[in-house]
C-alpha positions as CSV (number, residue, x, y, z in Angstrom):
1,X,36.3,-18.1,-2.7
2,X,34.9,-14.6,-2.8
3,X,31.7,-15.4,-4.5
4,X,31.4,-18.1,-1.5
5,X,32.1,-15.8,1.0
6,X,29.8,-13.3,-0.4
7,X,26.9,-15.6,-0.3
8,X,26.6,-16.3,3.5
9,X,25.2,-13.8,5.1
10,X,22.8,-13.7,8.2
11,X,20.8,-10.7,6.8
12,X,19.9,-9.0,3.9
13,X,19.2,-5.2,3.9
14,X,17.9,-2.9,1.6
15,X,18.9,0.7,1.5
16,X,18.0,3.7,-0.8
17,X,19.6,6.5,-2.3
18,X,17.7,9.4,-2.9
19,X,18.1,13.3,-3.4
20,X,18.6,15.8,-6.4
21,X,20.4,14.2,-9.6
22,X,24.3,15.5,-9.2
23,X,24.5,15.2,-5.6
24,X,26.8,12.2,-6.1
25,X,24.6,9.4,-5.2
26,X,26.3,7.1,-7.6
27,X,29.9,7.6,-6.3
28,X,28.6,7.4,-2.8
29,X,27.3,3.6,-3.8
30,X,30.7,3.0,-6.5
31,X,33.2,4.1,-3.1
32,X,30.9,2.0,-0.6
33,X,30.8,-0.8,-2.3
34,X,33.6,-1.1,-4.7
35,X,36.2,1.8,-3.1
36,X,35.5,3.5,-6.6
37,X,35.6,7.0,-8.0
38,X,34.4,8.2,-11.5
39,X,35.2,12.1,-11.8
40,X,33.5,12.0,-15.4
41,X,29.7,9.7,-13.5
42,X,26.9,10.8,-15.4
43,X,22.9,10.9,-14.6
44,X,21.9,7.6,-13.3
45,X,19.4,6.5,-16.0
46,X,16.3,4.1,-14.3
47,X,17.4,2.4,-11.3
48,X,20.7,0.6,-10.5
49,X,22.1,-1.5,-7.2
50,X,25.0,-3.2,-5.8
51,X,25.6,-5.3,-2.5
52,X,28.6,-5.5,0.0
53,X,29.0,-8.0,2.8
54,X,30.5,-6.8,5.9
55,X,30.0,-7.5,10.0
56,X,27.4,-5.9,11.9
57,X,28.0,-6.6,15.9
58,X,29.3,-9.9,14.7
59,X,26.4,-10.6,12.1
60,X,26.9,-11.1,8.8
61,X,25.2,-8.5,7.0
62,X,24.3,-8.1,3.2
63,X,24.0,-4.5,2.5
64,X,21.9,-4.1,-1.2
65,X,22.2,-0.2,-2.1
66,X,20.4,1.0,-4.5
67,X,20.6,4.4,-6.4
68,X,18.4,6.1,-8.9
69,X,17.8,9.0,-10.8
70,X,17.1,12.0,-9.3
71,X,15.4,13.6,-12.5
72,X,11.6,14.0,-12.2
73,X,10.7,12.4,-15.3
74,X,12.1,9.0,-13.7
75,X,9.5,9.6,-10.5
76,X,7.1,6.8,-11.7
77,X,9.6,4.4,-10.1
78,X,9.1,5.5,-7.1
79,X,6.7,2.5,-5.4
80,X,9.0,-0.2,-6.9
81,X,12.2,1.4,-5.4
82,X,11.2,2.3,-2.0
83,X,9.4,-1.0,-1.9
84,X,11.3,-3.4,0.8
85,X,13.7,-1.0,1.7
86,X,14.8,-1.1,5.5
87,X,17.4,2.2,5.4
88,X,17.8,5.1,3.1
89,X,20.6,8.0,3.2
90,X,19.2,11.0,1.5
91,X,21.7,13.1,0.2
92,X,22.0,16.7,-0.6
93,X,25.6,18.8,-2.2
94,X,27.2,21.0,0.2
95,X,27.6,23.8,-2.7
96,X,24.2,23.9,-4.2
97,X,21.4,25.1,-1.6
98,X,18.9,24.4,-4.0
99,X,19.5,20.1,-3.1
100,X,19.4,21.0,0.2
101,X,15.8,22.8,0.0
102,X,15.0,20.0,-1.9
103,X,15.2,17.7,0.9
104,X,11.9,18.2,2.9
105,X,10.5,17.2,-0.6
106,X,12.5,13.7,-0.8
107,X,11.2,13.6,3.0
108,X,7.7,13.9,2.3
109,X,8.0,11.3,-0.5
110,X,10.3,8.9,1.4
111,X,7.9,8.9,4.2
112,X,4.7,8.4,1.5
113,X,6.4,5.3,0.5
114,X,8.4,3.5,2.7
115,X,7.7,2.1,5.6
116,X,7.4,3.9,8.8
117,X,9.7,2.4,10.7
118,X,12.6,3.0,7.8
119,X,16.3,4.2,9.3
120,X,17.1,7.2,7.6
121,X,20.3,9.1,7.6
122,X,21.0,12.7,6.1
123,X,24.1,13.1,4.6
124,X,25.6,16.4,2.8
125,X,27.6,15.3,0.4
126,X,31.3,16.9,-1.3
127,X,32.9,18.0,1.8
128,X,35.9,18.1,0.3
129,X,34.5,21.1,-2.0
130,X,34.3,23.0,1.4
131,X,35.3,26.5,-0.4
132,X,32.3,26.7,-2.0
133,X,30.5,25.6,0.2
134,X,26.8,27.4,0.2
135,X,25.1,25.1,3.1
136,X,26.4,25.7,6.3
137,X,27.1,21.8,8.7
138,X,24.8,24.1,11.1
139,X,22.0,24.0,8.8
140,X,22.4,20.6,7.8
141,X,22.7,19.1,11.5
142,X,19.5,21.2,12.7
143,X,17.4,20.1,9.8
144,X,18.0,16.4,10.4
145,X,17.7,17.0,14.6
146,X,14.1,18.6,13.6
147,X,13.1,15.5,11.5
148,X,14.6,13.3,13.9
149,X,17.2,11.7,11.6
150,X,21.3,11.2,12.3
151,X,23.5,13.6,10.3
152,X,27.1,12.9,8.6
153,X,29.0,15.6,5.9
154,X,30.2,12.9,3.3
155,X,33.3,12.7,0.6
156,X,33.0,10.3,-2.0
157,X,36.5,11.9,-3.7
158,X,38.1,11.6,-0.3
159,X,36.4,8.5,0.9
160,X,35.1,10.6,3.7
161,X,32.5,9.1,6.7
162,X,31.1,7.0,3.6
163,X,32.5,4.2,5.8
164,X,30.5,5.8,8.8
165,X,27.2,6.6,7.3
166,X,26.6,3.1,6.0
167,X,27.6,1.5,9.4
168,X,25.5,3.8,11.1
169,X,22.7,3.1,8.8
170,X,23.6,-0.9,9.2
171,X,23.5,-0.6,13.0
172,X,20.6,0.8,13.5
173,X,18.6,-1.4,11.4
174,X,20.1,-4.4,12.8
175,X,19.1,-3.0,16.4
176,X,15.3,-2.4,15.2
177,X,15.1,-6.2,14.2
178,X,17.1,-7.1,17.1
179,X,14.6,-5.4,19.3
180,X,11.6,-6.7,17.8
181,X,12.4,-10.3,17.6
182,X,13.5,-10.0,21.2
183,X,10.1,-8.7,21.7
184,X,7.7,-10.9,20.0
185,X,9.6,-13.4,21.5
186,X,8.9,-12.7,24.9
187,X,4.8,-12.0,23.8
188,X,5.1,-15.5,22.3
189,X,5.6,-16.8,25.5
190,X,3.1,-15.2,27.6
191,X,0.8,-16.6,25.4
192,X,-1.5,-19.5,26.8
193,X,-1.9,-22.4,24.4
194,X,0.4,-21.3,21.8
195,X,3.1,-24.2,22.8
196,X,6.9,-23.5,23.2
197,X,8.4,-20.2,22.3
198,X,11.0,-20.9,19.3
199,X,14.6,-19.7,20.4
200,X,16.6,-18.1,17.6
201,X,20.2,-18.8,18.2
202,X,22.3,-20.4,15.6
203,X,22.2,-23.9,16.7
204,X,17.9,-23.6,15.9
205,X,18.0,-22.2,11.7
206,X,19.6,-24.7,9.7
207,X,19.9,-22.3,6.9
208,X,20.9,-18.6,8.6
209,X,20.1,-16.5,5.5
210,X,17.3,-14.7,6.2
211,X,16.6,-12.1,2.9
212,X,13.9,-10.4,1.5
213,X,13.6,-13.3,-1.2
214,X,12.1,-16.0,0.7
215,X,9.6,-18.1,-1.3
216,X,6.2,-17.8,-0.2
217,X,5.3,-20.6,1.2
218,X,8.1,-20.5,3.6
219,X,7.0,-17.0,4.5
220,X,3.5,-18.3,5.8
221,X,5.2,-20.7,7.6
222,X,8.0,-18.7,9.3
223,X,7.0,-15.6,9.4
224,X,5.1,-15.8,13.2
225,X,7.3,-18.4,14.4
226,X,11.1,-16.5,13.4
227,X,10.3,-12.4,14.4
228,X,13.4,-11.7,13.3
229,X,13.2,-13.1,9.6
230,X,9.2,-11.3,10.2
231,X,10.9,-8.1,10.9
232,X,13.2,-8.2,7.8
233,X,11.1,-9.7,4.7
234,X,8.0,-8.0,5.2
235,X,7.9,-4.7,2.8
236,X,6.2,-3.0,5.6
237,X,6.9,-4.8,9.3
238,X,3.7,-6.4,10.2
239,X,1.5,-4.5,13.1
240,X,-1.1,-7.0,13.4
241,X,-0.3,-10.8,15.4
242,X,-0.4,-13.2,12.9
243,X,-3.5,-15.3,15.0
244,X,-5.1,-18.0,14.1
245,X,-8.7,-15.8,14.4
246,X,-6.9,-13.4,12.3
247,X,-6.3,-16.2,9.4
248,X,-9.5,-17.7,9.9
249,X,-11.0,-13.9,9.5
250,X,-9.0,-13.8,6.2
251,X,-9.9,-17.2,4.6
252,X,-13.7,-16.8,5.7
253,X,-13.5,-13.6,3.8
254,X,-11.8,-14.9,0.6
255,X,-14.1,-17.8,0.4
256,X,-17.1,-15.4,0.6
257,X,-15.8,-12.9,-2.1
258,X,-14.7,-16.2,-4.0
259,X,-18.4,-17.5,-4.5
260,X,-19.9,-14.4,-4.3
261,X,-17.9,-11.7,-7.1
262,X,-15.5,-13.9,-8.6
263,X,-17.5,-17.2,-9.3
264,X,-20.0,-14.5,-11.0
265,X,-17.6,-13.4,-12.5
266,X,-16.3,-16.4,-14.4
267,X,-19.4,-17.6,-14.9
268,X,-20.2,-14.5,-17.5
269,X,-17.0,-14.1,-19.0
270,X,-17.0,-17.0,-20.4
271,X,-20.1,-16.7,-22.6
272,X,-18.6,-13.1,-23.4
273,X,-15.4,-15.1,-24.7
274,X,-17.2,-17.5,-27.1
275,X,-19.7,-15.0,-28.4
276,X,-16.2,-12.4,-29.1
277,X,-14.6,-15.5,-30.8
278,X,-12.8,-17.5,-28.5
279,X,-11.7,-20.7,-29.6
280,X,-10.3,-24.2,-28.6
281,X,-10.0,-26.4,-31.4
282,X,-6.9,-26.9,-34.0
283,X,-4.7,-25.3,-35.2
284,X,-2.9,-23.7,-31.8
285,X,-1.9,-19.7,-32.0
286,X,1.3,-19.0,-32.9
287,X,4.1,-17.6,-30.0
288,X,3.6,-14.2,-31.9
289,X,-0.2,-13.9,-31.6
290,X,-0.2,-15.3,-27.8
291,X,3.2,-13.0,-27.1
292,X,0.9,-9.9,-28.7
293,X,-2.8,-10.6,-27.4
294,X,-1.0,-11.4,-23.6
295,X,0.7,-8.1,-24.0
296,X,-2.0,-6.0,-24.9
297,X,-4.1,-7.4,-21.8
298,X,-0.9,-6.8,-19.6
299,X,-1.2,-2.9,-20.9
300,X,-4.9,-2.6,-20.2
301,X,-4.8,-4.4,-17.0
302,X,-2.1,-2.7,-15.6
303,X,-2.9,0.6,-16.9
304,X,-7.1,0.4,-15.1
305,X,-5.2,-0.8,-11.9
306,X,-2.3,1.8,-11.7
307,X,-5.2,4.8,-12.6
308,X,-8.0,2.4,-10.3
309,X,-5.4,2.4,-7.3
310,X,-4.7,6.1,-7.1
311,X,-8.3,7.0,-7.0
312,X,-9.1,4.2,-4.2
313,X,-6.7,6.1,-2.6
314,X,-9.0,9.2,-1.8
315,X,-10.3,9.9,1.2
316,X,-13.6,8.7,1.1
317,X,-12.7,5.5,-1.7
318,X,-10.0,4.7,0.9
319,X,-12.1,4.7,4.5
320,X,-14.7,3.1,2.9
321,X,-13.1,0.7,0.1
322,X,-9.9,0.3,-0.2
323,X,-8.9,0.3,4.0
324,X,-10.0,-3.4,3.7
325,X,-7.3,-4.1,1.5
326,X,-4.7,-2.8,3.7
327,X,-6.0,-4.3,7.3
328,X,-3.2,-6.4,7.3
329,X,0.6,-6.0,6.0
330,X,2.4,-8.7,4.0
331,X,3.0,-11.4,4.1
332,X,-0.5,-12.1,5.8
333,X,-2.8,-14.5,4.3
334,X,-3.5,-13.9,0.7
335,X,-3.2,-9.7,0.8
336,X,-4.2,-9.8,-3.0
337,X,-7.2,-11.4,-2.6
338,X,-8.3,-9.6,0.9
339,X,-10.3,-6.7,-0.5
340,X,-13.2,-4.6,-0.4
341,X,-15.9,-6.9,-3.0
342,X,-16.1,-3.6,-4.9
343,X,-13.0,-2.9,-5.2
344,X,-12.7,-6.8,-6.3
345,X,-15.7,-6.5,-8.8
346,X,-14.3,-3.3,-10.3
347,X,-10.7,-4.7,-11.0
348,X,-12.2,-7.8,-12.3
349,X,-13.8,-6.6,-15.6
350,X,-9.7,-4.9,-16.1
351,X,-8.2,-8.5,-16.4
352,X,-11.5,-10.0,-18.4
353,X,-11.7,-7.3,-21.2
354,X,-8.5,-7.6,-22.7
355,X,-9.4,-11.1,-23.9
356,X,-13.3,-10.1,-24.7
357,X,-12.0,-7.6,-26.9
358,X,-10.0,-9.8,-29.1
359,X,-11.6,-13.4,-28.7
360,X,-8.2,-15.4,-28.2
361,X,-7.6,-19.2,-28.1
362,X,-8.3,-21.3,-24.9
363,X,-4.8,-21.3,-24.5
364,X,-3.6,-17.7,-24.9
365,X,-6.8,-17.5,-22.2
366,X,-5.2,-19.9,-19.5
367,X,-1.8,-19.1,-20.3
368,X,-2.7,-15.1,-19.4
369,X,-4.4,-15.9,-16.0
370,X,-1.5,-17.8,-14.9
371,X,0.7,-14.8,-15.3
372,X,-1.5,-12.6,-14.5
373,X,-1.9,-14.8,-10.8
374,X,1.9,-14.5,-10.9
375,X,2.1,-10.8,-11.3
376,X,-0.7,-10.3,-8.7
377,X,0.9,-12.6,-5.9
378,X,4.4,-11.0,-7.2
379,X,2.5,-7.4,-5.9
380,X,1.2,-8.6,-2.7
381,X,3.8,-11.0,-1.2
382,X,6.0,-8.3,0.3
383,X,9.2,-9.5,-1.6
384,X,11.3,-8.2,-4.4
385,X,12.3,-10.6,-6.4
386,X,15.4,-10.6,-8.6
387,X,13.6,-11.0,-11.7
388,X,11.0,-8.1,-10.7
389,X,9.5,-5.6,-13.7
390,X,8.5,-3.7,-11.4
391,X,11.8,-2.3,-11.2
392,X,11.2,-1.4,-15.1
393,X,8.0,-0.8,-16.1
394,X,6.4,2.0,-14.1
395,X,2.5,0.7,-14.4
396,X,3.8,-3.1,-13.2
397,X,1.1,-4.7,-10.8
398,X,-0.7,-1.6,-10.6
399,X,1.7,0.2,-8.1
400,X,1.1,3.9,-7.8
């Protein structure tokens, strides 16, 4: 019955956890969402998350919290774990002043990251430590009124406005989409030949989960007609109408750089192939050669695009490159495709010359472009999906 319960929700929101390792992140998730405290919690390791289902002004709301390490060394995470996220509490320890002078810098990367419209909330954690205290509420409350963010002094030993800062967090995100659905709504219907403005209400979704791990398809489908479900499952909310010019702009575009770079493309790998070795006669490859060669193309791949990404994202690569790429957020179109022919050219040769180095079998060939297709839609499609790497393996997809 509690599983059940748990799995209808109305919404599904992501929320961070950031700030120095020790400030008690991890018992601020454990006392949330399980009413748990561990006096003997050690470093999160990687990245870690769990959910809690409660009522938000009478919506069902699936709050996903997720909490990481606050060690440097675990910073190459960072695109995977702010990725989606629609909240974030940044906390900082009452009686060390160094993780509260740390907090502009968890700002600054928060605000790199995320999405611009993310609800954040800074809390200063182990009240209950007050005696040695070493960072004053004062301080606290006039660094989060500067930086335009709501302020709590948290407890997770005393269970302490944990309750609160969530709730806050909850509401406020839940207002946001609220806001926005109301208002595309209303531009919906003030626009001539677009047919009748859809009404959400719950008598018009048949299926009132609306999460960040919609299929695809779906989201194509959905995503201009339900503002509210567009407000929630794109990783950053969408600025740009979703027009039928706008699509039309998009395929014309893909079509061109399909004939013009990748058909080229194709066309002279695959003479590089056979003259390297490739093969497509008996006998097949074994699980352990495909399972190695696919690998090693996964490395090199990833590796050109995670190094190829951060320098499109200079100055003058980005305005005159890689801006393309990022006219329109997810999921519009087919994002992964919609690039600069450059920038398309230059990424090419990384997927072709993993196999041109080792000559593999027709099969090992084919079977690598469809993963590589998955892992590349998986990037762009502005959803995290439960069986993500990205979560794991820092250079996954290319994210910086």
């Amino acid at each position: 019955m509690a599983n059940r319960l748990d799995n209808e929700y109305d919404y599904l929101f992501k929320i961070v956890l950031i700030g120095d390792s020790g400030v008690g992140k991890s018992n601020i998730l454990s006392r949330f969402t399980r009413n748990e405290f561990c006096l003997e919690s050690k470093s999160t390791i990687g990245v870690e998350f769990a959910t809690r289902t409660l009522q938000v002004e009478g919506k069902t709301v699936k709050a996903q919290i997720w909490d990481t390490a606050g060690q440097e060394r675990y910073r190459a995470i960072t695109s995977a774990y702010y990725r989606g996220a629609v909240g974030a509490l940044l906390v900082y320890d009452i009686t060390k002043r160094q993780t509260f002078e740390n907090v502009l810098r968890w700002l600054h990367e928060l605000r790199d990251h995320a999405d611009s419209n993310i609800v954040i909330m800074m809390a200063g954690n182990k009240s209950d430590l007050n005696h040695l205290r070493s960072v004053a509420d004062e301080d606290g409350r006039s660094l989060a009124e500067k930086e335009g963010l709501s302020f709590l002094e948290t407890s997770a030993l005393e269970a302490s406005n944990i309750e609160k800062a969530f709730q806050t967090i909850l509401s406020e995100i839940y207002h946001i989409i609220s806001k926005k659905a109301l208002a595309a709504q209303e531009a919906a219907g003030n626009l001539p030949g677009q047919g009748t403005a859809i009404n959400i209400s719950e008598s018009s979704v048949d299926n009132k989960k609306v999460c960040l791990f919609v299929p695809l398809v779906a989201s194509l489908s959905l995503s201009h007609r339900d503002p509210s479900m567009a407000s929630l499952v794109e990783s950053g909310w969408q600025t740009k109408n979703n027009t039928p010019a706008a699509q039309e702009k998009c395929i014309t575009r893909l079509l061109l750089y399909h004939f013009c770079v990748n058909l080229p493309l194709m066309m002279v790998s695959y003479p590089v192939f056979t003259a390297m070795g490739m093969r497509s006669s008996f006998p097949l490859p074994s699980w352990k050669e495909v399972s190695a060669q696919i690998l090693f193309y996964f490395i090199i791949e990833d590796f050109v695009f995670y190094w190829g990404h951060r320098i499109l994202h200079s100055k003058w690569l980005y305005k005159n490159v890689h801006s393309v790429h990022h006219e329109y957020a997810t999921p519009f179109g087919l994002t992964s495709e919609y690039a600069h022919p450059d920038k398309i050219l230059f990424l090419g040769f990384a997927t072709i010359v993993g196999p041109a180095l080792t000559g593999p079998h027709l099969i090992t060939l084919w079977l690598w472009m469809v993963l590589r297709v998955l892992e590349t839609v998986e990037a762009h499609c502005g959803y995290h999906f439960p069986w993500s790497l990205s979560d794991f393996l820092p250079l996954y997809g290319g994210f910086c």
